[in-house]
PDB file of N, CA, C and O in Angstrom:
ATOM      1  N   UNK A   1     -28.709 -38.011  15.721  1.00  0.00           N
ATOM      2  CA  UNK A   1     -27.297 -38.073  16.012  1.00  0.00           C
ATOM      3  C   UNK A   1     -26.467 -37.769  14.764  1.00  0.00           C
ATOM      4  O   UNK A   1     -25.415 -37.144  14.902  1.00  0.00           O
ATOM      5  N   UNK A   2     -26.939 -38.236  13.352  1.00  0.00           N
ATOM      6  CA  UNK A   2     -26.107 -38.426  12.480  1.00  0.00           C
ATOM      7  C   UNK A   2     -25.935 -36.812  12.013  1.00  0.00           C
ATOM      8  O   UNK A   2     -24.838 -36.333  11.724  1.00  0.00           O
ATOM      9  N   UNK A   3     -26.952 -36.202  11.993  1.00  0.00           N
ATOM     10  CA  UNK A   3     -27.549 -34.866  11.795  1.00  0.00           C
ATOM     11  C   UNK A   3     -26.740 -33.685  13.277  1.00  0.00           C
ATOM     12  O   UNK A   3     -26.597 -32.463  13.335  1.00  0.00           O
ATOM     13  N   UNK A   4     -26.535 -34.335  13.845  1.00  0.00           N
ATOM     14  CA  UNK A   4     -24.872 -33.557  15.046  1.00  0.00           C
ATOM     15  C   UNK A   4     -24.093 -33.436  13.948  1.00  0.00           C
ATOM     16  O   UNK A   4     -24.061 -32.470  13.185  1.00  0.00           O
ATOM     17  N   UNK A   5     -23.233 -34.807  13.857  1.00  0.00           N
ATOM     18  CA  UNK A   5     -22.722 -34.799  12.996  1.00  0.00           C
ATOM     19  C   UNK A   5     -22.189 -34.524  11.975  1.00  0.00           C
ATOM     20  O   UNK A   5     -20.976 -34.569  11.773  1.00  0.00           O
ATOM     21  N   UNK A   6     -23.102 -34.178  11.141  1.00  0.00           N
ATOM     22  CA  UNK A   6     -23.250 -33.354   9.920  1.00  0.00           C
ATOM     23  C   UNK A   6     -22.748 -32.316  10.027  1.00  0.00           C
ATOM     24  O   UNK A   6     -21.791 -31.881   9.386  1.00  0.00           O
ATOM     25  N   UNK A   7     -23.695 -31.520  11.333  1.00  0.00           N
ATOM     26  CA  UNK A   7     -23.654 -29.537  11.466  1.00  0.00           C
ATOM     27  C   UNK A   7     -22.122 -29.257  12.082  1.00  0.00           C
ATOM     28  O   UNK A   7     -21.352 -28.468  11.534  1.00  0.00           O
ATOM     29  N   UNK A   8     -21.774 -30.020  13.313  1.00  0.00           N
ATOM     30  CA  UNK A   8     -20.304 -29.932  13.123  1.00  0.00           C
ATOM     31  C   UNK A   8     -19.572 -30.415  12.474  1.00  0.00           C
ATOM     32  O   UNK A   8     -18.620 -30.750  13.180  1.00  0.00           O
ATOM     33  N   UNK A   9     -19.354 -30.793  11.046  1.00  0.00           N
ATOM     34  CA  UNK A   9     -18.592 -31.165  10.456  1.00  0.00           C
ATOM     35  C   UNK A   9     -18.675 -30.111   9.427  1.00  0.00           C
ATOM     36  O   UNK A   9     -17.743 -29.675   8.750  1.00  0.00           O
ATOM     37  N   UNK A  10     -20.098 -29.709   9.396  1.00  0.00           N
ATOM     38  CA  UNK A  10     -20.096 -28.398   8.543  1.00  0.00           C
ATOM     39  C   UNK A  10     -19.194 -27.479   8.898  1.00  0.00           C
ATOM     40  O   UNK A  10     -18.090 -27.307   8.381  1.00  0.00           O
ATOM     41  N   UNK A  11     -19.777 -26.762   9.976  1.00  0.00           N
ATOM     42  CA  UNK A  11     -19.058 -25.694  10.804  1.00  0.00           C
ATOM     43  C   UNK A  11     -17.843 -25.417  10.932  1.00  0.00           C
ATOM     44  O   UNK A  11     -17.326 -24.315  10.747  1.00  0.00           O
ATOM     45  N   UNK A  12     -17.106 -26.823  11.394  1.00  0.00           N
ATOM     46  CA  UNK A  12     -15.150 -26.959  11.213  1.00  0.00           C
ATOM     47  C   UNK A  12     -15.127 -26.485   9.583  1.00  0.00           C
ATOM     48  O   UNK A  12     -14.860 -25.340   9.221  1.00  0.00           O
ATOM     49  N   UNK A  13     -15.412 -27.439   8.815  1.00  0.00           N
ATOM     50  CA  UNK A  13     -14.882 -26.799   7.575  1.00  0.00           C
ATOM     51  C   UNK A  13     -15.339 -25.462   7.302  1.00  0.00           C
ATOM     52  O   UNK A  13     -14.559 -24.818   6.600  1.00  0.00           O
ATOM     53  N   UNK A  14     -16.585 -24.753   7.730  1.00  0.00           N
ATOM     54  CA  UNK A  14     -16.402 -23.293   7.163  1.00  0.00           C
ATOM     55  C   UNK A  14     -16.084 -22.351   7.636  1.00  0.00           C
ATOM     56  O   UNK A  14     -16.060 -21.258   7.071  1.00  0.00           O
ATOM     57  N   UNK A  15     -15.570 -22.728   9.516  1.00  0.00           N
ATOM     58  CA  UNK A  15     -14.328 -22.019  10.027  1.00  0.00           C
ATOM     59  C   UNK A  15     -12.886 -22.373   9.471  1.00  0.00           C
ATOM     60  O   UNK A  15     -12.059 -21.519   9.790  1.00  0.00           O
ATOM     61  N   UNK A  16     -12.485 -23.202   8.876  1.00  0.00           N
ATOM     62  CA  UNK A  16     -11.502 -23.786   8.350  1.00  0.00           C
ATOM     63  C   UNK A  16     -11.345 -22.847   7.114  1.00  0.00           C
ATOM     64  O   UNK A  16     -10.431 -22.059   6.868  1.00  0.00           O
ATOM     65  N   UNK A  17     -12.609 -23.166   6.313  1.00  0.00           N
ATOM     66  CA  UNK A  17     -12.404 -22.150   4.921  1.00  0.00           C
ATOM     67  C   UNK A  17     -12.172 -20.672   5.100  1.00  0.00           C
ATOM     68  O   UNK A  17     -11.604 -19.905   4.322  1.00  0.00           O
ATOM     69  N   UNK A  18     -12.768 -20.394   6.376  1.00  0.00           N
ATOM     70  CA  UNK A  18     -12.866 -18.622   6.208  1.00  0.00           C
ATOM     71  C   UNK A  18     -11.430 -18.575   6.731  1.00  0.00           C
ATOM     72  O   UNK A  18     -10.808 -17.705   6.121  1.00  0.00           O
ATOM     73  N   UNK A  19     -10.425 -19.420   7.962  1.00  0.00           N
ATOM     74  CA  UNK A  19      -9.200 -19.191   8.534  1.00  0.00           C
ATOM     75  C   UNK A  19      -7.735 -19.087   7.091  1.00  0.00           C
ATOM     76  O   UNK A  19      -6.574 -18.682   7.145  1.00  0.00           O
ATOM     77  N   UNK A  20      -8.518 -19.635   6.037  1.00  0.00           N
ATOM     78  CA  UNK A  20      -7.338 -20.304   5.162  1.00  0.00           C
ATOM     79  C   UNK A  20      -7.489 -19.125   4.381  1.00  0.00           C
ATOM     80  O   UNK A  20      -6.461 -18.710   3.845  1.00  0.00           O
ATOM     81  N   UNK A  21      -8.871 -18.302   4.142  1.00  0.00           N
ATOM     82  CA  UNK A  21      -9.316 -17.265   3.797  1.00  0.00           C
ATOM     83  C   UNK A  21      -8.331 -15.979   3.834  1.00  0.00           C
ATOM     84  O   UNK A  21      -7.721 -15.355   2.966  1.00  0.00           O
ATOM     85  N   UNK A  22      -8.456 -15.873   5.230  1.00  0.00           N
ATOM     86  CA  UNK A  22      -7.705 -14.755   5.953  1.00  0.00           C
ATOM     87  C   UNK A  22      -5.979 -15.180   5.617  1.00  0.00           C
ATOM     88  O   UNK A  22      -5.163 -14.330   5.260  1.00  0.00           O
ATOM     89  N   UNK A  23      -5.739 -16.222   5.755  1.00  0.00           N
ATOM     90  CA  UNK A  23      -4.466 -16.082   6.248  1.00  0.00           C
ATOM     91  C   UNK A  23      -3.418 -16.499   4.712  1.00  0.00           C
ATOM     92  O   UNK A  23      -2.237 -16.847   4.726  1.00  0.00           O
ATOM     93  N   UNK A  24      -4.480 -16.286   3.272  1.00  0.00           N
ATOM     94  CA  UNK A  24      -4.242 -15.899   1.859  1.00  0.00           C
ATOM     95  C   UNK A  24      -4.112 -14.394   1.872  1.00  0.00           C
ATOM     96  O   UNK A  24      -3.162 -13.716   1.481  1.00  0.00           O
ATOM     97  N   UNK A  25      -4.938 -14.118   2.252  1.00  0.00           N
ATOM     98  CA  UNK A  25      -5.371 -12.512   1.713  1.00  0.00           C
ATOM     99  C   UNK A  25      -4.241 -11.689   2.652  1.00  0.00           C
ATOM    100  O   UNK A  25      -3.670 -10.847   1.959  1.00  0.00           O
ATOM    101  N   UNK A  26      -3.702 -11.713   4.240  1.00  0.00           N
ATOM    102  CA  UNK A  26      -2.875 -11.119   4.420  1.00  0.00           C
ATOM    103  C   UNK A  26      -1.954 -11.329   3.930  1.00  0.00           C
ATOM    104  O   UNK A  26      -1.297 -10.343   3.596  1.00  0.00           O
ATOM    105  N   UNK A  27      -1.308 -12.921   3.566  1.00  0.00           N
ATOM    106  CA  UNK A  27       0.452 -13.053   3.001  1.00  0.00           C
ATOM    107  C   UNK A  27      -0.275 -12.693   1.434  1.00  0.00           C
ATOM    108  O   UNK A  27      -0.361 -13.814   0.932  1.00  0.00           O
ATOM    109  N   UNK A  28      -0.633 -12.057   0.789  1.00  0.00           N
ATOM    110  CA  UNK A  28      -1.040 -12.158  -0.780  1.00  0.00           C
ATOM    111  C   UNK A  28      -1.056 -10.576  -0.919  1.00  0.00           C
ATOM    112  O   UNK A  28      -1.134 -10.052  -2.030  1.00  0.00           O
ATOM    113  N   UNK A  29      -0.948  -9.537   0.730  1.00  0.00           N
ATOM    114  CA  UNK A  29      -1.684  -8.172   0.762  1.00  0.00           C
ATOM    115  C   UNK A  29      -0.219  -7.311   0.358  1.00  0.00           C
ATOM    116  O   UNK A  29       0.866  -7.671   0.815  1.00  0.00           O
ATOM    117  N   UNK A  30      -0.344  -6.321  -0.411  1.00  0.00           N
ATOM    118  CA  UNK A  30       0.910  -5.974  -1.126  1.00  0.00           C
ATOM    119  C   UNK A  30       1.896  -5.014  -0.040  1.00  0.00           C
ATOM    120  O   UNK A  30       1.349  -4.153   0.649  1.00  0.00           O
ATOM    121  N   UNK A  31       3.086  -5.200   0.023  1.00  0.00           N
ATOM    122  CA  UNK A  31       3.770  -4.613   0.860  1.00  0.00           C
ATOM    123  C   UNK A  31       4.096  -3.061   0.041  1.00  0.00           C
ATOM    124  O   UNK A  31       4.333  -2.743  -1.124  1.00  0.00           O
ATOM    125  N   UNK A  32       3.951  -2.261   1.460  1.00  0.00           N
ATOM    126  CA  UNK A  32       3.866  -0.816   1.518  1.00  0.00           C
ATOM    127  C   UNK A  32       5.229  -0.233   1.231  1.00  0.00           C
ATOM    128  O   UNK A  32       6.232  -0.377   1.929  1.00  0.00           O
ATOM    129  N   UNK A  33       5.135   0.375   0.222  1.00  0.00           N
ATOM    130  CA  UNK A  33       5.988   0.847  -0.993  1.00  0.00           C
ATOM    131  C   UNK A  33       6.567   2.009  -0.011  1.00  0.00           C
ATOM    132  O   UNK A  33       5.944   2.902   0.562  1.00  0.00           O
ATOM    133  N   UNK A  34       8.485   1.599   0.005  1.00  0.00           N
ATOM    134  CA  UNK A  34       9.429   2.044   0.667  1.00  0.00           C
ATOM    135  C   UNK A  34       9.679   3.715   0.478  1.00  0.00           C
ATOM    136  O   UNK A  34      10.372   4.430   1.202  1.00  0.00           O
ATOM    137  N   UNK A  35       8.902   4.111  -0.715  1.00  0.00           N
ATOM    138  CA  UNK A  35       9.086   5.767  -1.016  1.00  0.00           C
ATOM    139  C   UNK A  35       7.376   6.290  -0.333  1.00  0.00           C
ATOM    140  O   UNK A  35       7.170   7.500  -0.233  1.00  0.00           O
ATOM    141  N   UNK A  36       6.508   5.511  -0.002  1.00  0.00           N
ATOM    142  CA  UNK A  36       5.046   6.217   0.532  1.00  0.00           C
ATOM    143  C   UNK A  36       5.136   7.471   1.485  1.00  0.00           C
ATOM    144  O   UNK A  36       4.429   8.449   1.241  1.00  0.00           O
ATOM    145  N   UNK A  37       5.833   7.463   2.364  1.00  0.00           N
ATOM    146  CA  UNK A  37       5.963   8.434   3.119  1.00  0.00           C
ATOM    147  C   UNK A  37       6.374   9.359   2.322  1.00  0.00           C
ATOM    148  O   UNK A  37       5.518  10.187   2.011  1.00  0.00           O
ATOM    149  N   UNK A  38       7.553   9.506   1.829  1.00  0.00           N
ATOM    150  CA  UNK A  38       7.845  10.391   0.970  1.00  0.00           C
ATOM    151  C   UNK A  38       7.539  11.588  -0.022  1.00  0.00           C
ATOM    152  O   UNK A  38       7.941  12.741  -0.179  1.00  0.00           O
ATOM    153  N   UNK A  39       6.329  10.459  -0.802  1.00  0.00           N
ATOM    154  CA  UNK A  39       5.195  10.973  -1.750  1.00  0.00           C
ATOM    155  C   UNK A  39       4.137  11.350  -0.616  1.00  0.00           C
ATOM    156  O   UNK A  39       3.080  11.823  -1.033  1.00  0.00           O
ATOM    157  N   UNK A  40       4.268  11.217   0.614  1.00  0.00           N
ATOM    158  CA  UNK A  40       2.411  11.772   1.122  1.00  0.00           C
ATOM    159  C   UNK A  40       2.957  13.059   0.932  1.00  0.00           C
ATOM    160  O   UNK A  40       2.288  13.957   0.421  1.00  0.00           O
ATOM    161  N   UNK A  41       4.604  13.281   1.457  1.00  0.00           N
ATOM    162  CA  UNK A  41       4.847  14.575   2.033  1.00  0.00           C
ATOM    163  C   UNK A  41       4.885  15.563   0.543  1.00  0.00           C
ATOM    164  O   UNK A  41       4.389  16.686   0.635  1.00  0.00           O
ATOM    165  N   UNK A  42       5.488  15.116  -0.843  1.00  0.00           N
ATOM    166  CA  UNK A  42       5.222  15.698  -1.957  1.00  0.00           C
ATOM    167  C   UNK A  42       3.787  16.029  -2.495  1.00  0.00           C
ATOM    168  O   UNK A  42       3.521  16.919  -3.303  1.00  0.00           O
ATOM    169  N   UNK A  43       2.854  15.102  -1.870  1.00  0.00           N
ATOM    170  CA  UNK A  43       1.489  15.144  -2.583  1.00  0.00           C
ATOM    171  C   UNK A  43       1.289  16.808  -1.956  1.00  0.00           C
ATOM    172  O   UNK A  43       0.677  17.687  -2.562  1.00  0.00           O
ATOM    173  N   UNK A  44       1.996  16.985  -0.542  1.00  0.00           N
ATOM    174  CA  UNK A  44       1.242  18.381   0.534  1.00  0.00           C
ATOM    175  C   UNK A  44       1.688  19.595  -0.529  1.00  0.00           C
ATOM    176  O   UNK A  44       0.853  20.460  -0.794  1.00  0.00           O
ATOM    177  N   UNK A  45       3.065  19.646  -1.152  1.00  0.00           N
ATOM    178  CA  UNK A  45       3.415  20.487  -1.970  1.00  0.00           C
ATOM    179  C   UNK A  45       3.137  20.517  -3.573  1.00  0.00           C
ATOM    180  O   UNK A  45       3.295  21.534  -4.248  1.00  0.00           O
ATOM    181  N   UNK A  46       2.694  19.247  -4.101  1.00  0.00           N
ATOM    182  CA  UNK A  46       2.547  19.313  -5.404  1.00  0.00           C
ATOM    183  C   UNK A  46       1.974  20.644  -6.234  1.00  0.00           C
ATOM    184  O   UNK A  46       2.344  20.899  -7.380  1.00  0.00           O
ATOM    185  N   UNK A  47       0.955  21.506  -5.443  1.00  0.00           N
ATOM    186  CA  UNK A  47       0.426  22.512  -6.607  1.00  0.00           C
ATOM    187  C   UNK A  47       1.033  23.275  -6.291  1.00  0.00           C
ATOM    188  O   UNK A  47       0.400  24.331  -6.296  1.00  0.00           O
ATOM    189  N   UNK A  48       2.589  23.458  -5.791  1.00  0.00           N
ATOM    190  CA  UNK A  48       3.161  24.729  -5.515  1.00  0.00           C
ATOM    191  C   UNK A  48       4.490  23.876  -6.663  1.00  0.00           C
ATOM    192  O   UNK A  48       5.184  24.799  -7.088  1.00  0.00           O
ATOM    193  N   UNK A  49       4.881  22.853  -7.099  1.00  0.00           N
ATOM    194  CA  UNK A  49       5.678  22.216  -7.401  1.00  0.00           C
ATOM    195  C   UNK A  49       5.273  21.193  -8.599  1.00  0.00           C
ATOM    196  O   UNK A  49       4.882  20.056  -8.336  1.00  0.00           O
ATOM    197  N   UNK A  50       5.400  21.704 -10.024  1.00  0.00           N
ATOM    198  CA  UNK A  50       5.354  20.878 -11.421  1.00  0.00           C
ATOM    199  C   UNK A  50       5.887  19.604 -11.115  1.00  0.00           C
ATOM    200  O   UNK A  50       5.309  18.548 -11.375  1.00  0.00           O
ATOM    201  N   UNK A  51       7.435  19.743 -10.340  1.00  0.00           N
ATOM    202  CA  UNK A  51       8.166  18.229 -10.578  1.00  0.00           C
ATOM    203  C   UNK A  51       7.094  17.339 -10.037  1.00  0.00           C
ATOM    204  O   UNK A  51       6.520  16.453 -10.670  1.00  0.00           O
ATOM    205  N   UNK A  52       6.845  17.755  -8.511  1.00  0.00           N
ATOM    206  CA  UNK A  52       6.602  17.273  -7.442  1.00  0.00           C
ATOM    207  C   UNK A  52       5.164  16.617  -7.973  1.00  0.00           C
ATOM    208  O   UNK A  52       4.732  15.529  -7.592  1.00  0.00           O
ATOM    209  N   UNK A  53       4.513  17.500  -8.928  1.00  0.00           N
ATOM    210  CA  UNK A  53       3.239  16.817  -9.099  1.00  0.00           C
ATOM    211  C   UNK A  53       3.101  15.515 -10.580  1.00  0.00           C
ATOM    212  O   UNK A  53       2.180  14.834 -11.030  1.00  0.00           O
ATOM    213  N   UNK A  54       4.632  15.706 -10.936  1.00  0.00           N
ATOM    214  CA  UNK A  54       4.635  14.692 -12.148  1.00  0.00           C
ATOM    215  C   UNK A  54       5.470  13.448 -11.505  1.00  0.00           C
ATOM    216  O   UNK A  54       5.537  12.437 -12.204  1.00  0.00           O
ATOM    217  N   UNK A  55       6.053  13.439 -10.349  1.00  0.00           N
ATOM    218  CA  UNK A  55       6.602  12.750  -9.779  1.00  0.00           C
ATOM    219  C   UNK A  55       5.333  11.569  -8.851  1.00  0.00           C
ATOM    220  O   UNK A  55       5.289  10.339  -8.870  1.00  0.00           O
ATOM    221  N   UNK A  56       4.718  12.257  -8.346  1.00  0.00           N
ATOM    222  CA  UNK A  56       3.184  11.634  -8.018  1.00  0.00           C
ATOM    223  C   UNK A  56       2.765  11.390  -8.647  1.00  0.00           C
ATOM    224  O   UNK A  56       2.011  10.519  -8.214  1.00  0.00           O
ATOM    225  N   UNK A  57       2.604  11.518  -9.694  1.00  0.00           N
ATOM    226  CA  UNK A  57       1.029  11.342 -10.727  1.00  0.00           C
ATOM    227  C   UNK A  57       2.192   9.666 -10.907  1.00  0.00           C
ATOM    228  O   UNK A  57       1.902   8.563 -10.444  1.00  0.00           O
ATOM    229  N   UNK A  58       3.196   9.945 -11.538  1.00  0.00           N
ATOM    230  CA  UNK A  58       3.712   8.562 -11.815  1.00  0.00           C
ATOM    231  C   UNK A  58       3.620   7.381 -10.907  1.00  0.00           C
ATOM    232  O   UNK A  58       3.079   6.327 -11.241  1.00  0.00           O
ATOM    233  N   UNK A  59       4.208   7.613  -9.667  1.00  0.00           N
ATOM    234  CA  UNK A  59       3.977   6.899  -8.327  1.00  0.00           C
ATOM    235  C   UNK A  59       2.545   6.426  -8.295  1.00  0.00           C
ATOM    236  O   UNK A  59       2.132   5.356  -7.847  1.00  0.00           O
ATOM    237  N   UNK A  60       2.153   6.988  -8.612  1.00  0.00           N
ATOM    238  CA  UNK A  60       0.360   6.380  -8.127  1.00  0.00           C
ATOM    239  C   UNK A  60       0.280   5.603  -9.786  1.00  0.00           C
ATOM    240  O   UNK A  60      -0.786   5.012  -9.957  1.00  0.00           O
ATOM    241  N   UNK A  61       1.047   5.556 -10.724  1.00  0.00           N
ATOM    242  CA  UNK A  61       0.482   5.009 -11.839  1.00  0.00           C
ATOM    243  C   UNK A  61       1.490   3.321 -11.385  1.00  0.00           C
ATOM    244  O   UNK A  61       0.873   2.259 -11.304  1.00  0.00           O
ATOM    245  N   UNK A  62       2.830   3.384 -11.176  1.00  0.00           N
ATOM    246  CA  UNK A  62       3.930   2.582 -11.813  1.00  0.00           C
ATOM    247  C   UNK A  62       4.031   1.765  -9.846  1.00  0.00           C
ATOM    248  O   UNK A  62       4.464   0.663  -9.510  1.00  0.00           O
ATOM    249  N   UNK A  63       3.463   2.840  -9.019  1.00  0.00           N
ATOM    250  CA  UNK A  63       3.714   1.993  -7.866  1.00  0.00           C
ATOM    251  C   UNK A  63       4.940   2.145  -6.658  1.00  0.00           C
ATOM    252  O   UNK A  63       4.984   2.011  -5.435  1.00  0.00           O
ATOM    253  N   UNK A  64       6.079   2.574  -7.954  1.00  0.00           N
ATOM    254  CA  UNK A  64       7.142   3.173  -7.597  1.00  0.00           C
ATOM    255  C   UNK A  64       7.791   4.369  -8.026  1.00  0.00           C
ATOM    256  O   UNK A  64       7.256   5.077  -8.879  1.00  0.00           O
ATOM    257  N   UNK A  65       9.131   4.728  -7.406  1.00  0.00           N
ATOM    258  CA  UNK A  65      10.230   5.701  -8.420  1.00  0.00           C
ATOM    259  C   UNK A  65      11.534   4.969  -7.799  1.00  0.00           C
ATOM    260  O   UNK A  65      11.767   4.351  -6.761  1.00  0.00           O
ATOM    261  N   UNK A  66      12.336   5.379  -9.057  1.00  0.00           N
ATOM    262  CA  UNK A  66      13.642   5.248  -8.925  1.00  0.00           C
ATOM    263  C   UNK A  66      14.527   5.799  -7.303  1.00  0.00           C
ATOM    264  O   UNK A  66      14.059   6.636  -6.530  1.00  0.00           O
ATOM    265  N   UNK A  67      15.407   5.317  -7.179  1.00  0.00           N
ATOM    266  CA  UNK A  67      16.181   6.247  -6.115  1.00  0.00           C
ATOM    267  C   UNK A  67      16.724   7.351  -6.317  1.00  0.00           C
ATOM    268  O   UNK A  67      16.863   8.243  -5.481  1.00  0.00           O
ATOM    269  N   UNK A  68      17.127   7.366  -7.638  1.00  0.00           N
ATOM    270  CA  UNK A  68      17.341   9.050  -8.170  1.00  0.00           C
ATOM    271  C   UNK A  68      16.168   9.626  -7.984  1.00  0.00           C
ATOM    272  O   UNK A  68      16.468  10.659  -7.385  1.00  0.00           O
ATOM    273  N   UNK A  69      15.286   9.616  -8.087  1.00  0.00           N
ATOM    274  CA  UNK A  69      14.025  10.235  -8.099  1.00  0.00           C
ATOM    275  C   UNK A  69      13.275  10.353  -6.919  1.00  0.00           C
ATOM    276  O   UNK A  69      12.328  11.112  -6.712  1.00  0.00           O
ATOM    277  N   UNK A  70      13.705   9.661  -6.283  1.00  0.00           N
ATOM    278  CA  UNK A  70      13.666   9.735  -4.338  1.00  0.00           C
ATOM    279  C   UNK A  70      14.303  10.782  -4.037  1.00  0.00           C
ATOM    280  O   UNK A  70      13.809  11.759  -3.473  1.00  0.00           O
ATOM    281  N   UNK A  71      15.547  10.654  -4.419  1.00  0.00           N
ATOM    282  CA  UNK A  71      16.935  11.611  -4.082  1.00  0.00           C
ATOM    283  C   UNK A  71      16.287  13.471  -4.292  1.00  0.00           C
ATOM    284  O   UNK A  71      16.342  14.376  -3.460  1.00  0.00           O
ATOM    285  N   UNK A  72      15.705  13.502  -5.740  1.00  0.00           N
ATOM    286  CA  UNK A  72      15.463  14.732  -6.009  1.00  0.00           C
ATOM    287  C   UNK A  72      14.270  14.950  -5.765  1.00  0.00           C
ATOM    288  O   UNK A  72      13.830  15.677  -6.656  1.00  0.00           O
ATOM    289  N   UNK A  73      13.026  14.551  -4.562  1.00  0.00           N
ATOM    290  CA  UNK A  73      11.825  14.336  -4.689  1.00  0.00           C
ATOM    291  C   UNK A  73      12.587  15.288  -3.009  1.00  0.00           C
ATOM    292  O   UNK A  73      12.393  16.461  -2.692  1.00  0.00           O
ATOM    293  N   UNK A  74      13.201  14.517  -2.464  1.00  0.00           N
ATOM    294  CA  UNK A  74      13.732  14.745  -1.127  1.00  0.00           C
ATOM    295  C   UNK A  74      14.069  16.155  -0.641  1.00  0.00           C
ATOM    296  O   UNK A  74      13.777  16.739   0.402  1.00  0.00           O
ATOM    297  N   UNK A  75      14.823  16.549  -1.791  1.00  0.00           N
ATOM    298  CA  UNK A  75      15.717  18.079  -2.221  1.00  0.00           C
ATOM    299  C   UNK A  75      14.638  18.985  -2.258  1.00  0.00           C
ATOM    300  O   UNK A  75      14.370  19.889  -1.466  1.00  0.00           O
ATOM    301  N   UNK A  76      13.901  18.531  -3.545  1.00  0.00           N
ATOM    302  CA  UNK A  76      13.015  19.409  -3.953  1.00  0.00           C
ATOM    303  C   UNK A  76      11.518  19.693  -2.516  1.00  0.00           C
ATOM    304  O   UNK A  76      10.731  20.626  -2.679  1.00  0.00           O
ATOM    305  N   UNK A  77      11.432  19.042  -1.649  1.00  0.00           N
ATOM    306  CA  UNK A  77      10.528  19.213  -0.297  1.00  0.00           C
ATOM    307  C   UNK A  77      11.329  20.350   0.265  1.00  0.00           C
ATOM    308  O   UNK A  77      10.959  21.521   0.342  1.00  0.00           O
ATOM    309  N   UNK A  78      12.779  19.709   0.749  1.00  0.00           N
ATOM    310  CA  UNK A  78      13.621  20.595   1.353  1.00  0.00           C
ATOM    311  C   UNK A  78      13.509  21.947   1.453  1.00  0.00           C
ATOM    312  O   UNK A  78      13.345  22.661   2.441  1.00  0.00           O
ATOM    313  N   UNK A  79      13.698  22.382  -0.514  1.00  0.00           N
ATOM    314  CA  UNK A  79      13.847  23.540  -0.497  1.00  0.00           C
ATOM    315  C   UNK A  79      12.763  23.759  -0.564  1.00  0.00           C
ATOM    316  O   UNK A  79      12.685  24.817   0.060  1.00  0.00           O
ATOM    317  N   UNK A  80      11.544  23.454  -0.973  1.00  0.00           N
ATOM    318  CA  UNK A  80      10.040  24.238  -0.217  1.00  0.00           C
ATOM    319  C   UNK A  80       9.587  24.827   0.865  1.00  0.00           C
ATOM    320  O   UNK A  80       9.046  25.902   1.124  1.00  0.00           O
ATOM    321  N   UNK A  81      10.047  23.550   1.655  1.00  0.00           N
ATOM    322  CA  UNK A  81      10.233  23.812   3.054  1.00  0.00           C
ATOM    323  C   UNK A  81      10.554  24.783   3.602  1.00  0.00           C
ATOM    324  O   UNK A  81       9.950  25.342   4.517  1.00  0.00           O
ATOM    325  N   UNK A  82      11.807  25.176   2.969  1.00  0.00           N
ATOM    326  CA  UNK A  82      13.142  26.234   3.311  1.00  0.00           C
ATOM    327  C   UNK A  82      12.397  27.365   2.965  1.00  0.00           C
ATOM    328  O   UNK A  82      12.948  28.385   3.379  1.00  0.00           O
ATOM    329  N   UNK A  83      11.408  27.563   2.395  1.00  0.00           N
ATOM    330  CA  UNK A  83      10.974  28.869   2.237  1.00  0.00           C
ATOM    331  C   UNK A  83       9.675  30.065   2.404  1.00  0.00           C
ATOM    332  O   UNK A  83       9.864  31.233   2.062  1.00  0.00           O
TER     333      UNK A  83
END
């Protein structure tokens, strides 16, 4: 009996540990950086585009860019685009 006992008391706690587990690691999981879309669409043009590829290389170092640098990341697709 005492040995019941035991194994479910085990069990709760190491469903307990793995639940407290999970529910660290999602609120702890880093929120998706407001320019990403942005940069996938610069990464498509970078070897046609110097800025475009020093503008990425940074993003993937720092995480972010400025909003000026959004602004002219935006332009500079545009007119690729445009042509």
């Amino acid at each position: 009996m005492e040995i019941a006992i035991f194994a479910g008391a085990a069990l709760i706690v190491g469903v307990s540990i793995q639940l407290v587990r999970a529910w660290l690691a999602r609120r702890n999981a880093a929120p998706t950086g407001i320019h990403d879309q942005l940069i996938k669409q610069a990464e498509a043009y970078a070897e046609r585009s110097p800025f475009l590829k020093t503008v990425c290389r940074q993003y993937r170092k720092n995480g972010h860019i400025s909003e000026r640098q959004a602004d002219a990341v935006a332009t500079a697709i545009a007119r690729l685009e445009a042509k």
